[in-house]
Structure formats: structure tokens, C-alpha cells
C-alpha positions as CSV (number, residue, x, y, z in Angstrom):
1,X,14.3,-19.1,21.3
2,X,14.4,-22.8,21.6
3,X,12.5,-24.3,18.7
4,X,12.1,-28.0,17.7
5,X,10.0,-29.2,14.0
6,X,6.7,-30.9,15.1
7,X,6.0,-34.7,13.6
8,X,4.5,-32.9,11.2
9,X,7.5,-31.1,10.3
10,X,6.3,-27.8,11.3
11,X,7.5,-26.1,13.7
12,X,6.9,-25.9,17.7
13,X,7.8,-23.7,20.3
14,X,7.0,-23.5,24.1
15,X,8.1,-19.9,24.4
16,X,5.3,-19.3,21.3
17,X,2.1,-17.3,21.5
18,X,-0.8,-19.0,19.9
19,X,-1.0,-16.1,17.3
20,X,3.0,-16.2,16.5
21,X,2.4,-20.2,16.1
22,X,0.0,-19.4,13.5
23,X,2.4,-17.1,12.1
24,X,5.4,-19.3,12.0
25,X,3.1,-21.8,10.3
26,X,2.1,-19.7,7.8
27,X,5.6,-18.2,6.9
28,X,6.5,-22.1,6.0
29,X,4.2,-21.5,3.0
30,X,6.7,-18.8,1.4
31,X,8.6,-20.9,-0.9
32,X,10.7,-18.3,-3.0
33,X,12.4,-14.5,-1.9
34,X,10.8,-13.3,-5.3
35,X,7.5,-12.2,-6.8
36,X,8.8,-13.7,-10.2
37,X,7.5,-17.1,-9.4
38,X,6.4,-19.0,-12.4
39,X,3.2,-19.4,-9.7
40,X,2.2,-16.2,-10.9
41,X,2.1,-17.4,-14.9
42,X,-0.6,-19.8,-14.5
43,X,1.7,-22.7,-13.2
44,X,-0.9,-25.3,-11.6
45,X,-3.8,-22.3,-11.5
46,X,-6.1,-24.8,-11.7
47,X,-5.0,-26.6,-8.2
48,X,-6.7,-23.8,-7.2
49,X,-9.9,-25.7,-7.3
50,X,-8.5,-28.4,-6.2
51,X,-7.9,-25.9,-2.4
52,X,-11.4,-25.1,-2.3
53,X,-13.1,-28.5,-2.7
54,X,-11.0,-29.5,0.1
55,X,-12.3,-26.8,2.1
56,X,-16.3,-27.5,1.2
57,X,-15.5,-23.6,-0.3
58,X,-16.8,-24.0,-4.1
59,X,-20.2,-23.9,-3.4
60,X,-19.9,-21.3,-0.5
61,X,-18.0,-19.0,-3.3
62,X,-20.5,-19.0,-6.0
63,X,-22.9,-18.0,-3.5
64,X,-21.1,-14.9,-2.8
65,X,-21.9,-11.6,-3.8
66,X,-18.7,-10.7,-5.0
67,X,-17.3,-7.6,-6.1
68,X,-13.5,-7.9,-7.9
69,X,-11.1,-5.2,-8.3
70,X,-7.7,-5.3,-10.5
71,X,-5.3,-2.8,-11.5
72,X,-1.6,-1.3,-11.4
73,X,-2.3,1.6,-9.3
74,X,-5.4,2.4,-6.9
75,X,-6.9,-0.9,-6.1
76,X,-6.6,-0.7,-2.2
77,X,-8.0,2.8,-2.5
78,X,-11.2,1.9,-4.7
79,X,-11.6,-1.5,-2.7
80,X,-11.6,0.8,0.7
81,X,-13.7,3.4,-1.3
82,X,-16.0,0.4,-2.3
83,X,-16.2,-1.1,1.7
84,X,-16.9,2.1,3.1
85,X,-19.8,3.0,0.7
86,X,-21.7,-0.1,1.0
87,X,-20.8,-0.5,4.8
88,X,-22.2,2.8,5.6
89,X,-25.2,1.9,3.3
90,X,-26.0,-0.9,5.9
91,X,-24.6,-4.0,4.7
92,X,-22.0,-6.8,6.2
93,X,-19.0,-6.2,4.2
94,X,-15.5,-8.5,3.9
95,X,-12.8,-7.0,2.6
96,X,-9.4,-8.3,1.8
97,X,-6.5,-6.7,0.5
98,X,-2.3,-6.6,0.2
99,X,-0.3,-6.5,1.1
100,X,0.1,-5.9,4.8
101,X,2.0,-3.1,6.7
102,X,2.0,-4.1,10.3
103,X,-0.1,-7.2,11.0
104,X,-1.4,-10.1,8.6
105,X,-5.1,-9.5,10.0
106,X,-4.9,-6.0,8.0
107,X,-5.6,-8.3,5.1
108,X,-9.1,-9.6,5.7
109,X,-11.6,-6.6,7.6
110,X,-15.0,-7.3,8.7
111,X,-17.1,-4.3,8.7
112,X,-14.2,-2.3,8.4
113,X,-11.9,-3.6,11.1
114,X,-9.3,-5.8,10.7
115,X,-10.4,-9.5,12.2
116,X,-9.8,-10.3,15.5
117,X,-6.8,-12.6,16.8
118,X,-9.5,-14.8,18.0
119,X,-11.6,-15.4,14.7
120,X,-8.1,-15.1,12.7
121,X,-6.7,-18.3,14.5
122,X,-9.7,-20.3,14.7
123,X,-10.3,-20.2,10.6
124,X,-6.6,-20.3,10.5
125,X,-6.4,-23.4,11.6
126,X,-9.3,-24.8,10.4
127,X,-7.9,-23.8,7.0
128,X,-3.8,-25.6,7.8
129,X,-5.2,-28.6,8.9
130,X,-7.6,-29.3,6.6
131,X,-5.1,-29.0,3.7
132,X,-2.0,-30.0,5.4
133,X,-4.2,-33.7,6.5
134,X,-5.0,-33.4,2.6
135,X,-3.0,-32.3,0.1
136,X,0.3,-34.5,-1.0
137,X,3.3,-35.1,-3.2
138,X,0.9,-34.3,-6.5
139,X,-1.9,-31.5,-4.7
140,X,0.9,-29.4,-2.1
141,X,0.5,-27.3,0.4
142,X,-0.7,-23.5,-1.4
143,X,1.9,-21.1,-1.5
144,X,1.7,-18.3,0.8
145,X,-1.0,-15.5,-1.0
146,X,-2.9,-18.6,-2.3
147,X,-3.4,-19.6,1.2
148,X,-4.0,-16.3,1.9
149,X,-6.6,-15.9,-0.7
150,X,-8.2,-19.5,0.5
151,X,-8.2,-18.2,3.8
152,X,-10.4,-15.1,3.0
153,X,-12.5,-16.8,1.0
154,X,-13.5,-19.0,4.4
155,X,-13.9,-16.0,6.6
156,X,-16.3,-14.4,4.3
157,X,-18.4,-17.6,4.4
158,X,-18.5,-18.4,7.9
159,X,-19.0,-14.6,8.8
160,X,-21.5,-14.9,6.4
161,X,-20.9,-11.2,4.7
162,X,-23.4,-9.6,2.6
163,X,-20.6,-8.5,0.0
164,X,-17.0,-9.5,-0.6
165,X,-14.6,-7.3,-2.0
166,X,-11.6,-9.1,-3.2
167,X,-8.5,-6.9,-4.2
168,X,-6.4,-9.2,-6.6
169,X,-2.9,-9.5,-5.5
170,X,-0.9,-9.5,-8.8
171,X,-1.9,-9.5,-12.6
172,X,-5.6,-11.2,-12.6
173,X,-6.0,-13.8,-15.0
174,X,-4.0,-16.3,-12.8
175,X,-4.4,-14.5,-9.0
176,X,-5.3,-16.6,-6.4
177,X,-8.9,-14.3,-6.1
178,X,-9.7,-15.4,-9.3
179,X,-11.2,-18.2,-8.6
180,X,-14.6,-16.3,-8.3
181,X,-16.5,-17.5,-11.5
182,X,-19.7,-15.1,-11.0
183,X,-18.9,-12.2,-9.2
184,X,-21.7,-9.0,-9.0
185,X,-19.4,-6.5,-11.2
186,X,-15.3,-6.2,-11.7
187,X,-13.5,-3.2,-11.5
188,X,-9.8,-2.3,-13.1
189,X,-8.5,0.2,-11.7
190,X,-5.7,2.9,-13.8
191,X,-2.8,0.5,-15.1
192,X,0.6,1.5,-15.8
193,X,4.0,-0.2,-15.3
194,X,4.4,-2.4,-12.4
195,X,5.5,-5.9,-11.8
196,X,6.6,-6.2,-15.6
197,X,9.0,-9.2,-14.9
198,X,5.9,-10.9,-14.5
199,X,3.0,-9.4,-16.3
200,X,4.3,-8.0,-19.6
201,X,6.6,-5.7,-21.5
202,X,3.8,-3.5,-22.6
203,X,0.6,-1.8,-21.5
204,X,-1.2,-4.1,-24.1
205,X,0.1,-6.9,-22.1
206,X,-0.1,-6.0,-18.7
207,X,-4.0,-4.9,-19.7
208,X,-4.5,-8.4,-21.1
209,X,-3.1,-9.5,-17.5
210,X,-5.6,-7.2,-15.9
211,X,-8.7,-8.2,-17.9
212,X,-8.6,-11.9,-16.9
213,X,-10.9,-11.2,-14.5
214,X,-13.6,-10.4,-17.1
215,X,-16.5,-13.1,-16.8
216,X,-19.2,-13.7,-19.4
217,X,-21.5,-11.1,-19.0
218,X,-20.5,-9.9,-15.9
219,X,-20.7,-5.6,-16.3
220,X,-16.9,-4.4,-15.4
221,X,-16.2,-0.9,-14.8
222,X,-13.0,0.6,-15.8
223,X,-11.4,4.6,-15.3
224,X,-10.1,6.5,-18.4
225,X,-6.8,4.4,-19.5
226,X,-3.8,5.0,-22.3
227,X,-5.1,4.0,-25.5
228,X,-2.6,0.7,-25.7
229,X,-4.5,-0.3,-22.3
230,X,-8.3,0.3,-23.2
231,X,-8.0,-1.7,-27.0
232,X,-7.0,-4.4,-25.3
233,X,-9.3,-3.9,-22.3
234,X,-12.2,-3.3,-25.1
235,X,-10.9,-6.5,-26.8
236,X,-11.3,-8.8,-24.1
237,X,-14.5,-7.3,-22.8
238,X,-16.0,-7.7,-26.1
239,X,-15.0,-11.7,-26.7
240,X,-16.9,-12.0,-23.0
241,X,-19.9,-10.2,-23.9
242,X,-19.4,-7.9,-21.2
243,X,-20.4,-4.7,-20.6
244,X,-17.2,-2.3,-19.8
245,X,-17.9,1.1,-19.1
246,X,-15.1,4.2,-18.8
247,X,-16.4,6.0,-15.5
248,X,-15.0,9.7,-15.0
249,X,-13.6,11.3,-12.1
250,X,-16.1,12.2,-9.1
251,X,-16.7,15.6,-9.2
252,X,-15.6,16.8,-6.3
253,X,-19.0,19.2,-5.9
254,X,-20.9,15.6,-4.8
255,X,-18.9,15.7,-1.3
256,X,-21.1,19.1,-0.3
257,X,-17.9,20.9,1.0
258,X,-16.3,17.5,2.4
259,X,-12.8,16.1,1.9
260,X,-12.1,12.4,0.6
261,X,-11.1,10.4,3.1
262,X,-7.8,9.4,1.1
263,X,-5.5,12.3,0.5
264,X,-4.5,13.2,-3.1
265,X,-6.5,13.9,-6.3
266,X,-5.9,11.0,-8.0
267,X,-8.6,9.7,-5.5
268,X,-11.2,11.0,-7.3
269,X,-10.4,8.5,-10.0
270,X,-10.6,5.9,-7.2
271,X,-13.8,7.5,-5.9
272,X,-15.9,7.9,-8.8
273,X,-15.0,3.5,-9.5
274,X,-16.0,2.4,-6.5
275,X,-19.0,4.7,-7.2
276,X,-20.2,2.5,-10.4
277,X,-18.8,-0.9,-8.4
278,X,-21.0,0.5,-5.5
279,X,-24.2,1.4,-7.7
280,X,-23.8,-1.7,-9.8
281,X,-23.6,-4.1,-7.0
282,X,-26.9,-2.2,-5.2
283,X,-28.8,-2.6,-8.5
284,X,-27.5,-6.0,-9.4
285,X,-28.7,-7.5,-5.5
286,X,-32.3,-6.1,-5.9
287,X,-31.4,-3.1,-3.7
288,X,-31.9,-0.3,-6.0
289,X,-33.8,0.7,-9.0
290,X,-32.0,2.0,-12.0
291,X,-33.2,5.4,-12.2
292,X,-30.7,5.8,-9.1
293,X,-27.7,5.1,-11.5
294,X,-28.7,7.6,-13.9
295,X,-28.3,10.4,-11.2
296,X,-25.5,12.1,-12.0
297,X,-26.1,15.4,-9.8
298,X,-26.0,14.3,-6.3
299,X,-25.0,11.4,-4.2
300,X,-26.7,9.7,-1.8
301,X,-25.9,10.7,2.1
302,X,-24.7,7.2,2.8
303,X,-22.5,7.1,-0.2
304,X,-20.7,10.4,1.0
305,X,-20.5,9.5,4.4
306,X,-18.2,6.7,2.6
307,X,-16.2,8.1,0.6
308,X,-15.6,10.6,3.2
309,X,-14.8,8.1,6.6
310,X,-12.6,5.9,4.4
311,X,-9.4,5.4,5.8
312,X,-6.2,3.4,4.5
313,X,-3.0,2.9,6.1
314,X,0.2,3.6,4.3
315,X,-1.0,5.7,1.7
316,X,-0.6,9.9,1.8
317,X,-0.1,9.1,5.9
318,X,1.0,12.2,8.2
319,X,2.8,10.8,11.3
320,X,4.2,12.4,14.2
321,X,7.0,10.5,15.8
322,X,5.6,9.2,18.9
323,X,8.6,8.3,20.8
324,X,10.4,11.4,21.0
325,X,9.4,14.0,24.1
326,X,5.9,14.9,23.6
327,X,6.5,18.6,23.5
328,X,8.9,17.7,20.6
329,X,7.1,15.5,18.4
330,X,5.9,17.6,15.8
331,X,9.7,17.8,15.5
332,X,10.0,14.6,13.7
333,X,7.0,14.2,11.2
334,X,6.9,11.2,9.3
335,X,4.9,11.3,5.8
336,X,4.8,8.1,4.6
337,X,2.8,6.5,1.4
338,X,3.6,2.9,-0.3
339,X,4.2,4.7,-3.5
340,X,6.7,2.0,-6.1
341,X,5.9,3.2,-9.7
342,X,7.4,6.2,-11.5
343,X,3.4,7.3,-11.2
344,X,2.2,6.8,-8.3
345,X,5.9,8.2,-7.3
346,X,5.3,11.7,-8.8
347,X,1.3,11.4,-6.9
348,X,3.2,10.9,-4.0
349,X,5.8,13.7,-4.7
350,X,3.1,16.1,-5.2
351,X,1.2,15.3,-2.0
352,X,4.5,15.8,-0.1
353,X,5.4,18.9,-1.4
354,X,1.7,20.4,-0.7
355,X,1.0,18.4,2.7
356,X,4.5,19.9,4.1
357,X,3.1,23.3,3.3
358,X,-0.3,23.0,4.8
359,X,1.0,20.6,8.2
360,X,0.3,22.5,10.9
361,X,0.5,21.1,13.9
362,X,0.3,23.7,17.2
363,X,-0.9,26.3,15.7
364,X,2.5,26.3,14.2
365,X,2.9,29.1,11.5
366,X,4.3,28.5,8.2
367,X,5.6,31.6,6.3
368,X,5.9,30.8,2.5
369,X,8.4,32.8,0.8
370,X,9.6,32.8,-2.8
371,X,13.2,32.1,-2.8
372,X,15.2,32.1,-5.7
373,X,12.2,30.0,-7.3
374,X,11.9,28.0,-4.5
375,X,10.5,28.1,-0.7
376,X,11.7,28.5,2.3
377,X,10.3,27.8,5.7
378,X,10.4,29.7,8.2
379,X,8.5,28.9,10.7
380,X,7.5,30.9,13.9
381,X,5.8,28.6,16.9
382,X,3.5,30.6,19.2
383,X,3.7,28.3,22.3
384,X,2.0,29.5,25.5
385,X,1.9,32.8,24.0
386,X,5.6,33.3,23.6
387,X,7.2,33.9,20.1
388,X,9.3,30.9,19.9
389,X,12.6,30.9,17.8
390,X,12.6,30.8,14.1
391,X,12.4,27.0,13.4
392,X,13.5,26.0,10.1
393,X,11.6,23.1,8.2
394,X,14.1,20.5,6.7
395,X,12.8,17.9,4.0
396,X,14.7,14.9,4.4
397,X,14.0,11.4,2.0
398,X,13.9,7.7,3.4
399,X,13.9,5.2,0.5
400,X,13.7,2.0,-0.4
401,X,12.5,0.1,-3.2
402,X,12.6,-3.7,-4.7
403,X,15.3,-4.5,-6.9
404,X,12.8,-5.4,-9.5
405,X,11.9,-1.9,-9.5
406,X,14.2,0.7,-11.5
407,X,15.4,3.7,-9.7
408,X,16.2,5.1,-12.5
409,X,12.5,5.9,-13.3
410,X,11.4,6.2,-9.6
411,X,13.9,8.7,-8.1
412,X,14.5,11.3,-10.8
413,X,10.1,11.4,-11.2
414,X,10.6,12.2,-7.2
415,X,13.1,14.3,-7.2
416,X,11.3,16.6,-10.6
417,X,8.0,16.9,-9.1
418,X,9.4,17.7,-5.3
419,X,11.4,20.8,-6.9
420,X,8.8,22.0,-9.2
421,X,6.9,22.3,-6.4
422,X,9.6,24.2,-4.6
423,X,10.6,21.6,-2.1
424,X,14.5,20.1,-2.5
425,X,15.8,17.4,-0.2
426,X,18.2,18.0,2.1
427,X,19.5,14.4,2.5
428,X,18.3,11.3,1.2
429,X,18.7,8.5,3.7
430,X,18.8,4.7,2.0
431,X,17.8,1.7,4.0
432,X,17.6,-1.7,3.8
433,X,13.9,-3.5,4.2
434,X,13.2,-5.2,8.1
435,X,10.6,-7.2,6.0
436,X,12.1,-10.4,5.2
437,X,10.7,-12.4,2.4
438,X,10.3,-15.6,4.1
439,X,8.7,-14.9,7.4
440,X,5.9,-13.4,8.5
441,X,5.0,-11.9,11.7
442,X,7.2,-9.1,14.6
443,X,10.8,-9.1,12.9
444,X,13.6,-8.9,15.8
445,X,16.1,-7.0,14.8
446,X,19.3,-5.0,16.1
447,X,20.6,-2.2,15.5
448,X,23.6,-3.6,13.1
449,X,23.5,-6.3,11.3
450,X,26.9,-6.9,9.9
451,X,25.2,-9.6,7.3
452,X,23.2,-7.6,6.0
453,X,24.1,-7.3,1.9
454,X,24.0,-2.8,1.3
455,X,24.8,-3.6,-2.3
456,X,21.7,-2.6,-3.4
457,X,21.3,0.7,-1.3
458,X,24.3,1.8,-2.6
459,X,23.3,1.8,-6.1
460,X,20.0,3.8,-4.9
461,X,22.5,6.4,-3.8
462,X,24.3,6.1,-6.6
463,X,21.7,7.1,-8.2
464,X,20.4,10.1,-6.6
465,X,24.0,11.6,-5.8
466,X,24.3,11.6,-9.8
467,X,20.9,13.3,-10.3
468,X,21.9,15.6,-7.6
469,X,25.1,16.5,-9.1
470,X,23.2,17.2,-12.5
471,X,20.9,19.5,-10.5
472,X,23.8,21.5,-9.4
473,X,22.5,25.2,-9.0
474,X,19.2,23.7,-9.2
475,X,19.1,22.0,-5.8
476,X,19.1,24.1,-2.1
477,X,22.4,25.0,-0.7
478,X,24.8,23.0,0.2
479,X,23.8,20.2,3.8
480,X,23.1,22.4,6.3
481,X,25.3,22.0,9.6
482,X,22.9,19.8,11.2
483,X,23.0,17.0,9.1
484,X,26.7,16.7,8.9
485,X,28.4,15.8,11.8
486,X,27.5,12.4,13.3
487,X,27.6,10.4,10.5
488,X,29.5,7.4,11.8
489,X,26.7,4.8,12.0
490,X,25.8,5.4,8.5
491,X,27.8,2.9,5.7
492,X,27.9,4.9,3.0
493,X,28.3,9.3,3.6
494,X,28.0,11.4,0.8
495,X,27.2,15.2,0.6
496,X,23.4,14.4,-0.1
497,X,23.3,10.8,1.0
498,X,23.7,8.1,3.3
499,X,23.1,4.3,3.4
500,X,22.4,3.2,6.9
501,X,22.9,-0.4,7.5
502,X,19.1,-0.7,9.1
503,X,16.4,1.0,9.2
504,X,16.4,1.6,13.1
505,X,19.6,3.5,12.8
506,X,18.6,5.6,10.3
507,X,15.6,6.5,12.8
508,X,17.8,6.7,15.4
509,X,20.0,9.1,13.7
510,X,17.0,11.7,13.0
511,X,15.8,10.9,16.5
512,X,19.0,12.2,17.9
513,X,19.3,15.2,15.7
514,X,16.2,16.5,16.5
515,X,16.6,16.2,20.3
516,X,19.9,17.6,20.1
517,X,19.4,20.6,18.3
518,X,16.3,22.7,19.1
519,X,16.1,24.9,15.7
520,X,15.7,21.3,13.9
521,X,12.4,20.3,12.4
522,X,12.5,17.1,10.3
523,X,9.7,16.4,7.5
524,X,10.4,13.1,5.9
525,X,8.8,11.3,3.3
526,X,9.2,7.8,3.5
527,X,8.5,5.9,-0.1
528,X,9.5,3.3,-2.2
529,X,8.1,0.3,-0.9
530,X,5.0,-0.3,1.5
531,X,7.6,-3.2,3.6
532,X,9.3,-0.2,4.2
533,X,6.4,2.2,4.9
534,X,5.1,-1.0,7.3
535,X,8.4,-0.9,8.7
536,X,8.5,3.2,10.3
537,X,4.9,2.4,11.6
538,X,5.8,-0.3,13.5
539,X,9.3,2.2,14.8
540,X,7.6,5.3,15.2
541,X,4.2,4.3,16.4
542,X,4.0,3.6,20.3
């Protein structure tokens, strides 16, 4: 694509669509490959105010009726919880989150859906030019989620939402959302380990991270946390004067016989937040009384209907591959969920193992039966009332993580929860990200990329094929026939492995085993990193 830098110095293309202009532009604001950008400590957080008198957005913010939401794990599932409730309860909601899977707009929704190219380019710019005619060699350009934070922040007041809900993007006392001096209520969400290279050694300290969204007075909800979490929680709550409040689970006898609309039982937790965010926020904007918060016995219709309809991309996903024959595609099931700390990763394990069990697509029928302390599959297809062959169900693993994350923690918590739960991996497949760190937007890519550094995929398999040789007699038998032969676009073969030098090839690879063998069923989990869980949807989604 022929490409020549603008006066400006950003870039220009003829062969660009307005909307991949805008993303070009945008991807000039990433500065570093790495989340551990002294950006994230607090460096400059005050220019942050600097951004928003630039864009006339102080005032507009503090008229906002805001609702904040930290945490390690859960805060894209109580800020969907959250929209859902008070968008089914009547109200104009804005809701942005991160990160993306597929498209940037995912990030900001208005009434639920993600904003339209239209809208998305004409803030967009209004947003670039503004700070690009304005800032200089002392104020520069935001980074990338500043931007993006900034950018929000104008959407919301030019839609003119009745509520907010920001999702802070890392830590809290120095996110880019945080900038909101007086929102309606805070929520943090369960914390745990994550992103230590940048928040903290300790729960203590990535708590005291957390609570930095505490303002003076401002009630703050909060679900049941470690001890090392909650004193410091408690601590910093107290030198605010605000009120923090422990909410429980939702009992799951509220739904009247409905499901969550987020798979997994650590939604609950979620759930009964963005309850208390949801009640709070009513009560705080003259919409309800209390007596309606004391009500502990049932929930309002529209506040089920919520929790209910929400839906969230990424997270405990079941998806058939689309781009296989039609009459095969329940061959090739995809179950994917952005799970990237040891405890989301054993939430995510234990979804697997009981959504592999219970997926039943076709009226297919799966026989459960115990086997040597684990299950087998055998499953039976009654297709245009014919007994179809015996089809065997094969788990298979597609992984990747960041290398700030450690393996060690993440794949043996995996690996422990899948085979008390009866369920072993048959091969794990390790693959390099398609995201790259410094552009935004449809990636290109071919098949083989000879540049492309496995180093790191390599010591993920490293990794497993040791805790798979410590399982011996543990694990299933040894790699079925199937998965053996073929194997030369892979980089790396071992008896439970393989690194695949892209992501497309390792899709290709199951694409072509499935069509070429008609007792093959794949069901593969696909974890580690939501680039990568972004990455399948856009492959296996038409």
C-alpha cells in the first residue's frame, strides 16, 4: 500500500478508508510494545487535565452521572451487568470498556451497541485535531488509552447519556478514567494478581492501586476480598470518609428460574455488584426511595431482565467454526474466554470442562462414562433419523499469554482443574499473538511469517510438556492417530505439543483434520490472552 506522512507528519493514504485513516491515526499514539510504561505510575497524571480543558470536557465531566468500576478480575462483567440493568430500567447509558477483541468501537457502547463508524469518526476527529492543533513539546500528544479515555469521555457528552459507566483500564489511582472527581458510586471488583510489574508485589499494594478511585464521600461498593486486600481497602476508604460496603453473591433464587447472561458462577459475584452500583446510582439520582435497597427478597423485573440479556464477548464464548462445511461445523467448536490470571484461569477451566459436557449441538448425544476416573465421550449423532457413527469428542488447548504473565502459575492451574473435572488435553497448540502492540485496526497477515520471534511459545511448551511428563499415568492415553501425522507446518512437535508459527496455521491445521477425518470432533479452548481470543473471532467468524 502506497503511503506518504502528511505535513503534519501523520500519515496519508489514497488506497485508505476514512475509518482505517482514523485508525492509522490513532495507532501513532502507541508509544511503547509494553504495559510497564512509567505512564502507568503517575508520570504526568496531572496532564490529564490539561487533555480535557483543551477539549471544553471539565465541566461536561463533572456533570456526569458517573458510575466507576476497578478491579483485577470481573470489571467488564460487572460494568456489562451494571449497563444492562439500568438500560433495561429506561435510561441512556455509555459504556466503555477494554480492551477490545475485534473492533476499537467495542470500547465505547451506546445503549448497549457498540458506536457507529459514523459517530466514531466524527468525535474522533474532533478529538485529534483539537489536541494535535494544541498540545506541544511540554503538553504532547496522549498516549494511546489516555486518548482513548478522552475520547469516551466526549462521546458521553455529546450523546448526552443519562449514566456513564467507566471501566478503568489498569490499576486506578493513575488510569486515564480517573479523572472523574465526583462520580455517583465506585465499585472494585475481586482483586488478585495481575499486572504486578506495574501495580505491586502484594495484594496490599495492588488494593492500594485499586482504591485510588475512592473520592470523599463518595459510597463504593466492594465483593468479599482476601484479608491483605480489604485492610487496605478499609484503610483508604476510611481516610475518604467513604462509605464501603462488602456486597454478597446474588442469590441465584432472584433470577425466578433464569440463567445469567454471563456463563460461570463467579458471575454471581459480578452480579450482585452491579446490583448495589445499580441501586445506589437509582437512589443517589432521585430515582428511587431507599426502602427499595433494603429489599433483599426479590428483584425488580427490569433488574432481571438485565442481568439476564447481558451479553459480553470473549468471555465463557461457545463458537462454532463458521467456515468449515455447514453440515460439519459443530465439528470444530471453538470455546474461547480472555482468562490471564492463575484465577480467572481455573474459572475458565471449570467452565470448559462442564460446557464441553452439556454442548449439544444437533440433538447430538453425549454419553458420560466413568473411565478410569475420568470421561470419555462417546458421542452418537441422530441425523435425519439415522444412527450416525460413534464420534469421539477430542479436547484440544490453544494458548497464548503475555510474557509478563508466568506460565508457570497459569498452565499447571489449567491443566489441575481440567483433569479434576475429568477432561485431559489431547494436544496443546502454542501460538504467537496477530495483535501487534503498535497498530490498531484489520492485521494482514500470512500464513508464515519467517520473522516472527517463537522464542516465547517455546518456553510455553516447555512448560506444559514438563507438567505433562509429571502427570504421566495421570493424563489420557497416548495422541490419538489423528493428531499425529501432518505436523509439518508446526515449528516445534512434541508428543503433547506444538508451536505453530501463526495463529492461521494452527487453525488451518484443525480445519483440515476435521474435514479429513469424519470420526474427528474438535472442542478447543482458546485462553490466555483476550488479543488472542480477539484474534479466532475474527478467523472463525464469517
Amino acid at each position: 500500500m502506497a503511503e506518504q506522512e502528511g505535513d503534519d507528519g501523520s500519515p496519508k493514504s489514497s488506497s485508505l478508508t476514512p475509518y482505517e485513516e482514523a485508525l492509522e491515526a490513532l495507532s501513532s499514539l502507541i508509544t511503547r510494545r509494553t504495559r510497564a510504561d512509567s505512564s502507568n505510575m503517575g508520570d504526568q497524571f496531572d496532564v490529564l487535565f490539561e487533555y480535557l480543558k483543551m477539549l471544553d470536557l471539565d465541566e461536561q465531566i463533572s456533570n456526569m452521572k458517573i458510575i466507576h468500576v476497578a478491579g483485577t478480575k470481573g470489571k467488564g462483567s460487572t460494568c456489562t451487568f451494571t449497563e444492562s440493568i439500568l438500560r433495561n430500567c429506561g435510561f441512556h447509558t455509555g459504556l466503555f470498556t477494554s480492551p477490545h477483541l475485534i473492533d476499537v468501537r467495542e470500547r465505547f457502547r451506546l445503549d448497549g451497541m457498540e458506536i457507529c463508524e459514523e459517530k466514531f469518526l466524527a468525535y474522533f476527529w474532533w478529538c485529534y485535531d483539537r489536541l494535535k492543533e494544541r498540545t506541544d513539546d511540554n503538553v504532547p500528544m496522549p498516549t494511546y488509552f489516555r486518548f482513548l479515555a478522552l475520547l469516551a469521555f466526549k462521546i458521553f457528552a455529546a450523546e448526552q447519556v443519562d449514566v456513564a459507566i467507566m471501566e478503568v483500564g489498569l490499576g486506578g489511582k493513575y488510569d486515564a478514567t480517573n479523572v472523574v472527581q465526583k462520580p455517583i458510586v465506585c465499585g472494585i471488583t475481586s482483586l488478585g494478581y495481575d499486572h504486578m510489574e506495574i501495580l505491586g508485589n502484594t495484594l496490599g499494594e495492588i488494593a492500594g492501586e485499586k482504591a485510588g478511585i475512592f473520592k470523599d464521600r463518595i459510597p463504593a461498593f466492594t465483593v468479599p476480598q482476601p484479608d491483605e486486600a480489604m485492610h487496605v481497602l478499609e484503610e483508604k476508604a476510611s481516610q475518604l470518609n467513604v462509605p464501603l460496603q462488602v456486597v454478597p453473591p446474588l442469590d441465584a433464587k432472584l433470577l425466578n428460574g433464569l440463567r445469567l447472561g454471563l456463563e460461570g458462577e463467579h458471575q454471581y459475584l459480578n452480579a450482585g455488584l452491579a446490583i448495589a452500583l445499580c441501586s445506589t446510582w437509582l437512589k443517589r439520582t432521585g430515582h428511587l426511595g431507599d426502602t427499595y435497597l433494603e429489599q433483599t427478597d426479590t428483584l425488580p423485573e427490569q433488574f432481571i431482565k438485565g442481568l439476564t440479556c447481558a451479553s459480553l464477548q470473549g468471555r465463557a464464548q461457545i463458537v462454532p467454526d463458521q467456515h468449515i462445511k455447514s453440515e460439519r461445523s459443530n465439528d470444530l467448536v471453538f470455546f474461547v474466554d480472555g482468562a490471564h490470571s492463575p484465577e480467572s484461569m481455573e474459572v475458565c477451566a471449570r467452565w470448559f470442562s462442564l460446557a464441553i459436557k452439556e454442548y449439544n449441538p444437533d440433538q447430538t448425544l453425549f454419553h458420560q462414562q466413568p473411565d478410569n476416573s475420568k470421561f470419555s465421550h462417546e458421542v452418537v449423532k441422530m441425523h435425519h433419523g439415522e444412527k450416525g457413527a460413534q464420534r469421539k469428542s477430542t479436547p484440544i488447548l490453544v494458548f497464548n499469554c503475555l510474557t509478563v504473565r508466568d506460565p508457570q502459575l497459569l498452565l499447571p492451574c489449567l491443566m489441575k482443574t481440567c483433569a479434576d473435572h475429568g477432561v485431559y488435553f489431547k494436544k496443546a497448540l502454542f501460538v504467537p499473538s496477530l495483535s501487534v502492540y503498535n497498530k490498531v485496526g484489520p492485521q494482514t497477515s500470512t500464513l508464515a511469517d519467517s520473522k516472527v520471534d517463537l522464542s516465547w511459545q517455546f518456553t510455553l511448551q516447555r512448560v506444559w510438556e514438563n507438567l505433562m511428563q509429571g502427570n504421566k499415568g495421570k493424563c489420557t492415553d497416548i495422541v490419538s492417530e489423528e493428531l499425529k501425522d501432518d505436523m509439518e507446518m508446526s515449528a516445534s512437535n512434541c508428543e503433547h505439543s506444538a508451536v505453530f508459527p501463526s495463529l492461521p496455521m494452527a487453525i488451518k491445521w484443525l480445519r483440515d483434520r476435521v474435514q479429513q477425518n469424519q470420526s474427528v470432533r474438535f472442542q478447543v479452548l482458546v485462553t490466555g490472552s483476550l488479543h488472542l481470543v480477539g484474534d479466532v473471532l475474527k478467523l472463525v467468524r464469517k
